[in-house]
VOLUM-200790 format. One record per atom (N, C-alpha, C): atom name; residue in three letters; x, y, z. Coordinates in steps of 0.02 Angstrom, whole numbers, plus 50000, padded with zeros to 5 digits. Example, Ala and Ser with C-alpha at 12.3 -4.5 7.8 and 13.67 -1.06 7.14 Angstrom:
<sites>
{N ALA {50660 49716 50390}}
{CA ALA {50615 49775 50390}}
{C ALA {50660 49835 50390}}
{N SER {50642 49888 50354}}
{CA SER {50684 49947 50357}}
{C SER {50645 50002 50394}}
</sites>
This chain:
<sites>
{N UNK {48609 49054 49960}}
{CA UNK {48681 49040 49964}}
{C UNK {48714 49090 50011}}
{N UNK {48760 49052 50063}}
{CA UNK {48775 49103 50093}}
{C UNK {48858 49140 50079}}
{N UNK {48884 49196 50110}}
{CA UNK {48940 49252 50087}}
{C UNK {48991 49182 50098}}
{N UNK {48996 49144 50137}}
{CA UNK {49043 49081 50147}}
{C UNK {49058 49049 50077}}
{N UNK {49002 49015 50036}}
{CA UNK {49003 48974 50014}}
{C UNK {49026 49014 49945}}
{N UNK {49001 49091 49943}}
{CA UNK {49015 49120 49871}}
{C UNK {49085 49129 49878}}
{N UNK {49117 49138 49938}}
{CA UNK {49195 49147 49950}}
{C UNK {49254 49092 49941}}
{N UNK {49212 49030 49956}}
{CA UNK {49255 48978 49957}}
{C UNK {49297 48943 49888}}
{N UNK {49273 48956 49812}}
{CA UNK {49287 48945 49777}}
{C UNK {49347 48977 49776}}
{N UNK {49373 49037 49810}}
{CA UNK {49430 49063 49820}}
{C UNK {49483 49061 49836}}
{N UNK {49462 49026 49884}}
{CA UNK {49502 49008 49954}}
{C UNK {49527 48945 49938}}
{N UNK {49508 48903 49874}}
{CA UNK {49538 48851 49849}}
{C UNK {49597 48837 49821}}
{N UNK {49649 48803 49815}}
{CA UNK {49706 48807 49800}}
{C UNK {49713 48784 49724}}
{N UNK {49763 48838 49710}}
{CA UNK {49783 48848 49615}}
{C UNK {49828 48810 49592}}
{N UNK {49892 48827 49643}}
{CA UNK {49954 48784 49632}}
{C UNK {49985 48783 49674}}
{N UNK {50030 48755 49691}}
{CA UNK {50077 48709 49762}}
{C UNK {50148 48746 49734}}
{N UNK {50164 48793 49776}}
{CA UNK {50229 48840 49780}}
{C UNK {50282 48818 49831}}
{N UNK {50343 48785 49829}}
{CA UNK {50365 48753 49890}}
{C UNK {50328 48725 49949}}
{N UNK {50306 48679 49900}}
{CA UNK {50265 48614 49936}}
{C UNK {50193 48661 49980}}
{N UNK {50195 48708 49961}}
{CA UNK {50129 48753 50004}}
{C UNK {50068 48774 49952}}
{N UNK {50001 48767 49967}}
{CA UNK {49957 48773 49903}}
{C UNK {49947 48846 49911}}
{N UNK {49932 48870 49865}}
{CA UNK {49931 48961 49847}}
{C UNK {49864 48937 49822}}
{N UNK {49814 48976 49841}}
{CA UNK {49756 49005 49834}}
{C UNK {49725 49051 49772}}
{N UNK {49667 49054 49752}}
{CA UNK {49643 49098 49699}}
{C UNK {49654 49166 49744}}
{N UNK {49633 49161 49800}}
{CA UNK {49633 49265 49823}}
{C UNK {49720 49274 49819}}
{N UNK {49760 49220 49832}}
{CA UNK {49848 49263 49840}}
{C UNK {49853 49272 49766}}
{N UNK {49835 49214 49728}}
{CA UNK {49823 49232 49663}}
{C UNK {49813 49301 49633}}
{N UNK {49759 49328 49642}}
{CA UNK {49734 49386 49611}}
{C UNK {49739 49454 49655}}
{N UNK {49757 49420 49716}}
{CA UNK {49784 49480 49741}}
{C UNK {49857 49508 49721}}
{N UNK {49877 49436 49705}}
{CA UNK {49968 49455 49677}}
{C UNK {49956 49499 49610}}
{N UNK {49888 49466 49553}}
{CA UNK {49894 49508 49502}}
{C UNK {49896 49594 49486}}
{N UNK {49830 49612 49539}}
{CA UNK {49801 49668 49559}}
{C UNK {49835 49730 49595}}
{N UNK {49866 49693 49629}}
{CA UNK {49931 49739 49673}}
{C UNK {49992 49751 49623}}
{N UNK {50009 49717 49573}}
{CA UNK {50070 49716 49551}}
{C UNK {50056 49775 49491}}
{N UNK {49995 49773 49464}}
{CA UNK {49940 49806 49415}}
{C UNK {49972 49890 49456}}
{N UNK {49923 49882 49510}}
{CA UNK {49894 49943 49553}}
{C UNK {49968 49983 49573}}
{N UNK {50022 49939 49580}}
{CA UNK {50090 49979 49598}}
{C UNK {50115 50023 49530}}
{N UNK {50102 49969 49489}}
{CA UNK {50117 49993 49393}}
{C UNK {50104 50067 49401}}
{N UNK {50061 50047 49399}}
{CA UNK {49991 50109 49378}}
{C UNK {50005 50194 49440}}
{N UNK {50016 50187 49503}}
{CA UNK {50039 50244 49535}}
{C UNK {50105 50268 49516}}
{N UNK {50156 50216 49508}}
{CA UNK {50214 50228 49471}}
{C UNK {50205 50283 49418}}
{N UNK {50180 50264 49366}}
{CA UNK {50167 50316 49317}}
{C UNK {50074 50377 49316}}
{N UNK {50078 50359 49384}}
{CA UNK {50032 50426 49393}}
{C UNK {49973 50414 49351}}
{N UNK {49956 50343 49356}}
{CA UNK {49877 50360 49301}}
{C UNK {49806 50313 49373}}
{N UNK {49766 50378 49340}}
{CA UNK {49714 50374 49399}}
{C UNK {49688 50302 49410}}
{N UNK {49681 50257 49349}}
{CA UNK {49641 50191 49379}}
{C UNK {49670 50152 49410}}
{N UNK {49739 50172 49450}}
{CA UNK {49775 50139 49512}}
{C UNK {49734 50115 49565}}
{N UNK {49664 50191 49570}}
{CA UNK {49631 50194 49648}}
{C UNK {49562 50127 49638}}
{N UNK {49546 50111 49583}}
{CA UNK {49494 50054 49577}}
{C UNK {49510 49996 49581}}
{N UNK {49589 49996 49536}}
{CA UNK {49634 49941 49553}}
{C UNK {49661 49910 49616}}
{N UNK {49664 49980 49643}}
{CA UNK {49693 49940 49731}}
{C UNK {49627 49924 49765}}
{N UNK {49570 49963 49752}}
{CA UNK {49502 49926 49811}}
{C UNK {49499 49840 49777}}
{N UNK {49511 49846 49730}}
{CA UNK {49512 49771 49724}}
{C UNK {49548 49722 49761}}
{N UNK {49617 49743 49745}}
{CA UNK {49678 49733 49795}}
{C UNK {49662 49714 49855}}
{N UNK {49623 49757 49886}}
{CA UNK {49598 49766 49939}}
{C UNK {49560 49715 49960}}
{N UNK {49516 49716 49915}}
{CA UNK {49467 49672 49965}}
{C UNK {49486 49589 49942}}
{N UNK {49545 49570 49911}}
{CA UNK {49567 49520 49910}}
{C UNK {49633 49504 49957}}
{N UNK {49661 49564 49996}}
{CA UNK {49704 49521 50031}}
{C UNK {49653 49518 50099}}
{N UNK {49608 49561 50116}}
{CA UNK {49582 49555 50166}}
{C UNK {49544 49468 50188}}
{N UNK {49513 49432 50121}}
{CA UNK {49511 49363 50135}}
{C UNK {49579 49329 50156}}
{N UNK {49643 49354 50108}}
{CA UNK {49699 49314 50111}}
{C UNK {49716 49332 50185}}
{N UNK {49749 49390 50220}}
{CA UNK {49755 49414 50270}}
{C UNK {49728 49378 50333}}
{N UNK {49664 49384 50320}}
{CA UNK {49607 49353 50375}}
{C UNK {49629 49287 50394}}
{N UNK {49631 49255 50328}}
{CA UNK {49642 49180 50325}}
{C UNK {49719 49141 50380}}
{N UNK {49760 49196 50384}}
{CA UNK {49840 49177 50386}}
{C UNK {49862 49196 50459}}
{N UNK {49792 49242 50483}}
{CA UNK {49806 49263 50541}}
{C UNK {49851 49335 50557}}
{N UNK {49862 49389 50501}}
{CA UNK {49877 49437 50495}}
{C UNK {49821 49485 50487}}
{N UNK {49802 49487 50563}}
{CA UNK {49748 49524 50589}}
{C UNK {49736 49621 50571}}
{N UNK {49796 49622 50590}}
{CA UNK {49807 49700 50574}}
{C UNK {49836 49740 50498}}
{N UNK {49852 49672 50448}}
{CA UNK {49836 49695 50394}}
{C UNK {49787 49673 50368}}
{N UNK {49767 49628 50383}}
{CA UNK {49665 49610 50355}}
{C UNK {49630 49695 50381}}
{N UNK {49633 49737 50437}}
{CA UNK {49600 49785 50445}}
{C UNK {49637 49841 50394}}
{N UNK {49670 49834 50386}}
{CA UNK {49733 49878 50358}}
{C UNK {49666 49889 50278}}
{N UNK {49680 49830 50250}}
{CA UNK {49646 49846 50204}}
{C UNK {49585 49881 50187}}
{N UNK {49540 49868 50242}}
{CA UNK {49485 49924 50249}}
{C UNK {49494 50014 50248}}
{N UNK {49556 50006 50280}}
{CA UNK {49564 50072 50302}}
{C UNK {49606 50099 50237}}
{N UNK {49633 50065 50192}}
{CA UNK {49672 50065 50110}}
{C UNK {49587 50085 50054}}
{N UNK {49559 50063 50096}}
{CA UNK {49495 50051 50036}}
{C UNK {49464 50130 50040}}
{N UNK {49455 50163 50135}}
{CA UNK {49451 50229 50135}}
{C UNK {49499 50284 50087}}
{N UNK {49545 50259 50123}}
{CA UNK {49619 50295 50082}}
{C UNK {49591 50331 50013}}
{N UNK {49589 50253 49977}}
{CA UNK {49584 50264 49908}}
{C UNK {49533 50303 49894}}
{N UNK {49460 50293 49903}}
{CA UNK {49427 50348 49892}}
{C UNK {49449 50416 49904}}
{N UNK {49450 50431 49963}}
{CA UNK {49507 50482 49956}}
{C UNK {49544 50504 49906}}
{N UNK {49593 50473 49889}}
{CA UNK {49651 50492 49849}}
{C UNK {49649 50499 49783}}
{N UNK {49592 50455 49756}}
{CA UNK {49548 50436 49686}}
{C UNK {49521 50528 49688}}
{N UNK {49486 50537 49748}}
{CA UNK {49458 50608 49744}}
{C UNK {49517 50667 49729}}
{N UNK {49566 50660 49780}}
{CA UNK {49611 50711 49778}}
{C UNK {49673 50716 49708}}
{N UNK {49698 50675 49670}}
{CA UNK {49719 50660 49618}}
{C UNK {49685 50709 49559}}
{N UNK {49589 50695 49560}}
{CA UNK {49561 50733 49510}}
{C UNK {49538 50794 49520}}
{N UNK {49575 50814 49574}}
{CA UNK {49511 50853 49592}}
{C UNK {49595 50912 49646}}
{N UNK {49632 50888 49687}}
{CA UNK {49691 50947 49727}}
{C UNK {49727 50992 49701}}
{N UNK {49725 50972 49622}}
{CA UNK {49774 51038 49602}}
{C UNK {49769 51104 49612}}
{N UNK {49714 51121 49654}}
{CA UNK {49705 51183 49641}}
{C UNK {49681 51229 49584}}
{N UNK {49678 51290 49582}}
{CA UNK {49661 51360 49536}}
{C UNK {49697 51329 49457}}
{N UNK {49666 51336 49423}}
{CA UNK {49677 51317 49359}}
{C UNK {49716 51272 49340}}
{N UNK {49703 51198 49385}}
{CA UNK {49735 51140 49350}}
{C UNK {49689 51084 49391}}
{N UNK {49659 51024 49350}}
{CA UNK {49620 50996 49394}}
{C UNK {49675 50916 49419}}
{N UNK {49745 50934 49408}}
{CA UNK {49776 50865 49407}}
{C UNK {49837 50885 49487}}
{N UNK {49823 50834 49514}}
{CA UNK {49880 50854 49579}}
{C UNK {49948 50850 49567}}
{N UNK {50002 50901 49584}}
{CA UNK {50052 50878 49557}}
{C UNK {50108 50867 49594}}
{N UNK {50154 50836 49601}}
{CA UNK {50216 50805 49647}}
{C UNK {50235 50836 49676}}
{N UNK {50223 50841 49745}}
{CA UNK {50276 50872 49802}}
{C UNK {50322 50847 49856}}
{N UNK {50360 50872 49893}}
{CA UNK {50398 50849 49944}}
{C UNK {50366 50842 49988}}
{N UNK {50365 50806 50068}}
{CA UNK {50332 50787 50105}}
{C UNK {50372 50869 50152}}
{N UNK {50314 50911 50185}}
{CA UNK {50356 50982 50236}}
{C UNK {50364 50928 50301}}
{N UNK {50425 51000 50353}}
{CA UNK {50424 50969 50403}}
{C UNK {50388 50956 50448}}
{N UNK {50310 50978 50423}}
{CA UNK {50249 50975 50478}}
{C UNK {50214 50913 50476}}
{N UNK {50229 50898 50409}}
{CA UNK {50187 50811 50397}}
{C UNK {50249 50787 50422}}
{N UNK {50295 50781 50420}}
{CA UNK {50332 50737 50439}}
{C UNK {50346 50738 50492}}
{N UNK {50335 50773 50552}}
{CA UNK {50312 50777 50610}}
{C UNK {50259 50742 50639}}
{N UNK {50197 50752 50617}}
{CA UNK {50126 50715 50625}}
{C UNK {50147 50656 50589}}
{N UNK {50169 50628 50539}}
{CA UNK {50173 50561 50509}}
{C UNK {50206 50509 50559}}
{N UNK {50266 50547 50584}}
{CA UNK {50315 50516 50646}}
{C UNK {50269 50485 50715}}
{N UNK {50251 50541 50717}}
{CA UNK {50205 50537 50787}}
{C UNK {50166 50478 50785}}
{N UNK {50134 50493 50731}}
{CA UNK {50054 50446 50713}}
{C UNK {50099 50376 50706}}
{N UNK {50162 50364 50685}}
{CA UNK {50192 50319 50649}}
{C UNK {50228 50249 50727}}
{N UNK {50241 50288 50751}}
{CA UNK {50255 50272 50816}}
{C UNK {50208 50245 50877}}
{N UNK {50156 50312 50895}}
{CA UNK {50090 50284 50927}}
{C UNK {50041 50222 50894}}
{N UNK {50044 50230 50844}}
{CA UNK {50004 50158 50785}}
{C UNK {50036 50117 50802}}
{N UNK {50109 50103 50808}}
{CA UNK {50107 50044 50812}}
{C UNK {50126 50014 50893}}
{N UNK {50128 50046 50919}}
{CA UNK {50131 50041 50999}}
{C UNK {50054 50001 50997}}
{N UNK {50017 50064 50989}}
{CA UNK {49937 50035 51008}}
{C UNK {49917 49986 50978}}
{N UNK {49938 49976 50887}}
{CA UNK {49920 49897 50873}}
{C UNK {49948 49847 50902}}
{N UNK {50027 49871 50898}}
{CA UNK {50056 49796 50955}}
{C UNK {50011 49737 51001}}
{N UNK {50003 49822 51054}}
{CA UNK {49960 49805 51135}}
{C UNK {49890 49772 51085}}
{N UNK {49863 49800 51059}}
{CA UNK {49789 49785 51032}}
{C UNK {49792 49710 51003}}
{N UNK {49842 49678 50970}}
{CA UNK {49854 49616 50937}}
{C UNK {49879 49556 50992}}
{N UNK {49923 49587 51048}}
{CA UNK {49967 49551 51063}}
{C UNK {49899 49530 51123}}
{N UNK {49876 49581 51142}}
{CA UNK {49796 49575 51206}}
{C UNK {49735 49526 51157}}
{N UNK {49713 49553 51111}}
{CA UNK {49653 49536 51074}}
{C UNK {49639 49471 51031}}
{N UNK {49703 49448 51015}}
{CA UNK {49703 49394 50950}}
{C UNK {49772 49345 50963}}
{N UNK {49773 49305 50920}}
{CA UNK {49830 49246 50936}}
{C UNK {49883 49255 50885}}
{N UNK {49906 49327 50838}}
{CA UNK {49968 49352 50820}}
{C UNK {50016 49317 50842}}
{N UNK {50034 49289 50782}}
{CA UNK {50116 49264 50823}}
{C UNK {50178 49324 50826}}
{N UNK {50138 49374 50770}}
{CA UNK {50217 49417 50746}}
{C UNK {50157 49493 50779}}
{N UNK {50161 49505 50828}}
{CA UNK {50119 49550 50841}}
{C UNK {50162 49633 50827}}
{N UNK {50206 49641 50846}}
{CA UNK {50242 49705 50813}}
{C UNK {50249 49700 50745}}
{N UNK {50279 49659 50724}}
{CA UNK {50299 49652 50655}}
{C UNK {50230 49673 50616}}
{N UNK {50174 49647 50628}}
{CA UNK {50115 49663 50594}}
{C UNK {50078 49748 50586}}
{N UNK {50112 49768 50649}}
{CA UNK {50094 49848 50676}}
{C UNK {50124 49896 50636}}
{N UNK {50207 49871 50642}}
{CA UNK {50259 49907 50605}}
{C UNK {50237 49906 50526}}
{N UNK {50232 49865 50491}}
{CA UNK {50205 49875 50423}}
{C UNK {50127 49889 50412}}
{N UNK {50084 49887 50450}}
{CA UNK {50009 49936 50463}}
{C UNK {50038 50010 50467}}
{N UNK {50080 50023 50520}}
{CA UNK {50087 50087 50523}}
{C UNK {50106 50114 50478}}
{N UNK {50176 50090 50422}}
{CA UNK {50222 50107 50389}}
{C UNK {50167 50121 50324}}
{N UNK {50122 50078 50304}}
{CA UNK {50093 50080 50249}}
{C UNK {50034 50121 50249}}
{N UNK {49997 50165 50314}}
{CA UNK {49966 50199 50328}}
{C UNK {49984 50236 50307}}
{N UNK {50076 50269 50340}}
{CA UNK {50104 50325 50319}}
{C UNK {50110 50336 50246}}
{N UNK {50148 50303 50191}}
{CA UNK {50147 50299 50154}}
{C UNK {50072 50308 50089}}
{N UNK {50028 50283 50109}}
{CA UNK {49968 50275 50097}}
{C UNK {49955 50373 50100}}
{N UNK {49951 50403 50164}}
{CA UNK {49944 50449 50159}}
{C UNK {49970 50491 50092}}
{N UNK {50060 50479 50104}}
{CA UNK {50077 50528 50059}}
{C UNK {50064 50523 49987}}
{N UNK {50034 50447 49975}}
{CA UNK {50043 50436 49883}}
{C UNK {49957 50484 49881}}
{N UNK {49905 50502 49921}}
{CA UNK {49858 50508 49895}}
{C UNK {49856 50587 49882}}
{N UNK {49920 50608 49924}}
{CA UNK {49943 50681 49951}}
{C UNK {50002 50700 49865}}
{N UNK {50017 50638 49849}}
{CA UNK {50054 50632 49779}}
{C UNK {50120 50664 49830}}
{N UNK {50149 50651 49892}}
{CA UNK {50223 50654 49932}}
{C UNK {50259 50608 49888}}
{N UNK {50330 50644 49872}}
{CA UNK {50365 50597 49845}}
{C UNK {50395 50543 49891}}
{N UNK {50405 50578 49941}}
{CA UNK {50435 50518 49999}}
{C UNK {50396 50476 50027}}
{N UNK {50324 50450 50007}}
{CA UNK {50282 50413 50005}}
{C UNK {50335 50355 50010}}
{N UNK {50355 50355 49915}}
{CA UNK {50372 50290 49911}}
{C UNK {50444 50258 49949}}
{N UNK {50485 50315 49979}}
{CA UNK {50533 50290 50036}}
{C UNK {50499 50230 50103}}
{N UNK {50437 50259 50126}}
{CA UNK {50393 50222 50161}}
{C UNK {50389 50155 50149}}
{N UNK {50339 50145 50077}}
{CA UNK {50339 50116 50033}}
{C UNK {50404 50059 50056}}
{N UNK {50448 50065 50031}}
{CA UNK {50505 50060 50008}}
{C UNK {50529 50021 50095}}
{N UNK {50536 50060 50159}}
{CA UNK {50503 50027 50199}}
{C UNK {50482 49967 50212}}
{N UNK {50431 49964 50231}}
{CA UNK {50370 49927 50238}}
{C UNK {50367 49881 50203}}
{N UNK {50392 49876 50123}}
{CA UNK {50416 49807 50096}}
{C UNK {50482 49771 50106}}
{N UNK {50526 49800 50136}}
{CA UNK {50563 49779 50153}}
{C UNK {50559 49702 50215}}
{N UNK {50530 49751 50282}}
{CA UNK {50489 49702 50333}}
{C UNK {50438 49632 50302}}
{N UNK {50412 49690 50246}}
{CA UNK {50345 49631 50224}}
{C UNK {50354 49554 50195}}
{N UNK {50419 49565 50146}}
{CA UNK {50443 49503 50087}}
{C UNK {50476 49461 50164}}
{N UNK {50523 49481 50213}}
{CA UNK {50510 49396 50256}}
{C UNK {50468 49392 50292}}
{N UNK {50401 49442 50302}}
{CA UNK {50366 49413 50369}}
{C UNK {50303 49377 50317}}
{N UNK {50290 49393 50264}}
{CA UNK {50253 49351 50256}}
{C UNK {50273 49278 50206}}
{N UNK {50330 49272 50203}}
{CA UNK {50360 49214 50182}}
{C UNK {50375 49167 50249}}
{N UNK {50371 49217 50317}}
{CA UNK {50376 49172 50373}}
{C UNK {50316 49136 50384}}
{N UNK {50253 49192 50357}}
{CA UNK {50200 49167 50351}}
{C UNK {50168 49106 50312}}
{N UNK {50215 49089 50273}}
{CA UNK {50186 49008 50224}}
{C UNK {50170 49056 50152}}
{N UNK {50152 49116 50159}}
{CA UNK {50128 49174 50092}}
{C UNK {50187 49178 50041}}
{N UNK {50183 49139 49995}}
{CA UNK {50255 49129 49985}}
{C UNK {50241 49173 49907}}
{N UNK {50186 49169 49898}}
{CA UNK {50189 49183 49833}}
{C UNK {50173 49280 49836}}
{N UNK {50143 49288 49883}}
{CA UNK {50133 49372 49906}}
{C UNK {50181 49400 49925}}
{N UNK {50237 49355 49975}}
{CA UNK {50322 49377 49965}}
{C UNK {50347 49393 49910}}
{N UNK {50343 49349 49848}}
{CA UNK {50367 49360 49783}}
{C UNK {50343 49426 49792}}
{N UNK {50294 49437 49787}}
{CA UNK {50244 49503 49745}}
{C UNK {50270 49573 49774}}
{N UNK {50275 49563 49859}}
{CA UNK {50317 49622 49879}}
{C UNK {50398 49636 49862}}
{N UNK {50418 49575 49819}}
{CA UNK {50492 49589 49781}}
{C UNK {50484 49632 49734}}
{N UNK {50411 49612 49704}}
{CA UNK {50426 49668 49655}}
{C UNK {50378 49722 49655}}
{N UNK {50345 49727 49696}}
{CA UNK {50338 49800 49743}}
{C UNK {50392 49809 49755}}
{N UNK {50437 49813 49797}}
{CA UNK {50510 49845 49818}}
{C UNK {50518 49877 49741}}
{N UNK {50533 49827 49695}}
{CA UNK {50570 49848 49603}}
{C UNK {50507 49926 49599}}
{N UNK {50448 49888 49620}}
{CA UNK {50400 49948 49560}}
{C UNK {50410 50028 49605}}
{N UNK {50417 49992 49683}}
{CA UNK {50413 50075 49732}}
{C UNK {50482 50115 49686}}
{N UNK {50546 50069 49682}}
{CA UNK {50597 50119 49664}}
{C UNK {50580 50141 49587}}
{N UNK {50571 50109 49554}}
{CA UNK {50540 50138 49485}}
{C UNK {50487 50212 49484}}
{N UNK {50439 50193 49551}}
{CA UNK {50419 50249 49544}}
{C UNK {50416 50308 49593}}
{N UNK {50496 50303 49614}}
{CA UNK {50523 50348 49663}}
{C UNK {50556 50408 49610}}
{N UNK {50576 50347 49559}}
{CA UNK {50620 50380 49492}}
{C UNK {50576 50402 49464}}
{N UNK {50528 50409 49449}}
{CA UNK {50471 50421 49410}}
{C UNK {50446 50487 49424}}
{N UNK {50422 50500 49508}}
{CA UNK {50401 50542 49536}}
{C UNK {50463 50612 49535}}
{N UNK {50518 50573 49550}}
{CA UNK {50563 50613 49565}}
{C UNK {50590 50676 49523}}
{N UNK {50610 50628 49428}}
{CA UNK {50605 50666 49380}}
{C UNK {50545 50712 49363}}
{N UNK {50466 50676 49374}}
{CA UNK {50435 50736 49382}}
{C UNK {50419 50789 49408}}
{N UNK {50465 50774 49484}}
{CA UNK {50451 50850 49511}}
{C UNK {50514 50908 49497}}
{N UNK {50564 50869 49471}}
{CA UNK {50612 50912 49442}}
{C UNK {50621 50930 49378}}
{N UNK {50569 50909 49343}}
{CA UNK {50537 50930 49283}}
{C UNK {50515 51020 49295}}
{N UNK {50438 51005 49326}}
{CA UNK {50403 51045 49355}}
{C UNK {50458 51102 49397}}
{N UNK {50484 51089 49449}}
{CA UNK {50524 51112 49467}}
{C UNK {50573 51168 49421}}
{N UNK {50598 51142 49363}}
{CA UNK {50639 51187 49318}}
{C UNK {50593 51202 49275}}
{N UNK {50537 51205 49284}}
{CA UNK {50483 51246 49222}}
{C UNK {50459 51326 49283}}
{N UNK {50478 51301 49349}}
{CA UNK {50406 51351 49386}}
{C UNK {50471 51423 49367}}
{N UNK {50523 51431 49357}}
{CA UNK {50558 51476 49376}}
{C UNK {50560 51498 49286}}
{N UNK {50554 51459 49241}}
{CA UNK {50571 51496 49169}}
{C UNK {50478 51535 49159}}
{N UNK {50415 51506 49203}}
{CA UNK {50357 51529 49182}}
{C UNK {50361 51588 49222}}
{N UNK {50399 51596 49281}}
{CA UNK {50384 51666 49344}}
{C UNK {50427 51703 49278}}
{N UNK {50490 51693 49253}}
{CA UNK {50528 51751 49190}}
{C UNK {50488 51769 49143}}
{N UNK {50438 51714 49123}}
{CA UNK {50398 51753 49062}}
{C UNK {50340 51801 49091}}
</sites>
C-alpha cells in the first residue's frame, strides 16, 4: 500500500461548510491546534506533542490548497517544537528545571525584525518565482510572523503572543479566501486563545515579578 492511498482516507470530505466540503485533515487539524493553543495558554508541556500533530496535519491540508509556504512552515514548527518541548523542561536554569516568563530584550527584537522582514522578502521572491501562489506575500508575511512568534513561545517571550496575535489576524481572511473555511473559524479562536494567553502569561510574569524583590528582602 502506498503513503497515497494510506493518506487519502483523509483527504475525504466530512461535511459541506458553505457549500464547500471540509476534509478529515481540516478536521483534526482544527481539533489539535485549538487543543495545542489551550494548552501553551496555560503553560502545560503536552502543548509540544500536540502541535507536531498539528503539524503534520495542516501540512497535507496546506499542500492540498496550494499554501506552499505554510505547508513548509509546518516542518520547520515540527523543529521548533522539539526545541521548545526541550527548553520548557529543561531552560530554567540553576535550581529550577521549569522556564519561566520573560519579556522579549531589545536584542531579540532586533534580530526578530531583521529575520522578520528578510523572510518574507525571500519567501515572496521564492513563491512568486517557484510555484503558482496566488497570494504570494500574504503567505510569507504569516510564515514569517509565525516563525517569529514560534521563536518566542519556545523562549516562553511574552510578546510571542502579540506576534501570535498578528499573524492571525492576516490568517482568518486569507485562508477563508482560500475556500479553508473551517481553519478560518479555528484561527478566530486562536485570535480568543492568543489573548487569553497573553493574559495568562502576563499575570504570570507579574506574579513572579512581585515575588523576585520580597525573596532578594528575605
Amino acid at each position: 500500500m502506498s503513503l497515497a492511498e494510506i493518506l487519502d482516507p483523509l483527504q475525504q470530505p466530512l461535511v459541506t461548510v458553505l457549500d464547500t466540503p471540509v476534509s478529515w485533515t481540516e478536521v483534526l487539524g482544527f481539533g489539535s491546534g485549538a487543543l495545542c493553543v489551550w494548552l501553551v495558554a496555560r503553560q502545560h508541556l503536552a502543548n509540544w506533542p500536540i502541535g507536531i500533530a498539528n503539524n503534520l496535519f495542516f501540512i497535507l491540508l496546506f499542500t492540498q490548497a496550494g499554501l506552499y509556504a505554510d505547508a513548509g512552515l509546518q516542518i520547520v514548527f515540527i523543529t521548533l517544537a522539539a526545541y521548545g518541548w526541550w527548553t520548557w523542561t529543561h531552560g530554567g536554569g540553576p535550581g529550577t528545571s521549569v522556564l519561566p516568563v520573560r519579556r522579549t530584550t531589545r536584542t531579540e527584537w532586533a534580530w526578530l525584525l531583521a529575520a522578520g522582514v528578510v523572510g518574507t522578502a525571500a519567501i515572496t521572491l521564492l513563491l512568486s518565482r517557484a510555484t503558482d501562489s496566488t497570494v504570494p506575500f500574504w503567505d510569507a508575511l504569516t510564515t514569517s510572523l509565525s516563525l517569529m512568534a514560534t521563536y518566542g513561545q519556545c523562549r516562553k517571550r511574552l510578546e510571542s503572543w502579540w506576534l501570535w496575535i498578528a499573524a492571525d489576524v492576516v490568517y482568518i481572511p486569507l485562508y477563508a479566501h482560500k475556500g479553508l473555511y473551517l481553519t478560518s473559524l479555528l484561527y478566530v479562536g486562536f485570535l480568543a486563545l492568543c489573548i487569553l494567553g497573553l493574559r495568562n502569561w502576563h499575570r504570570d510574569l507579574t506574579a513572579r515579578t512581585a515575588r523576585t524583590p520580597e525573596a532578594a528582602a528575605v
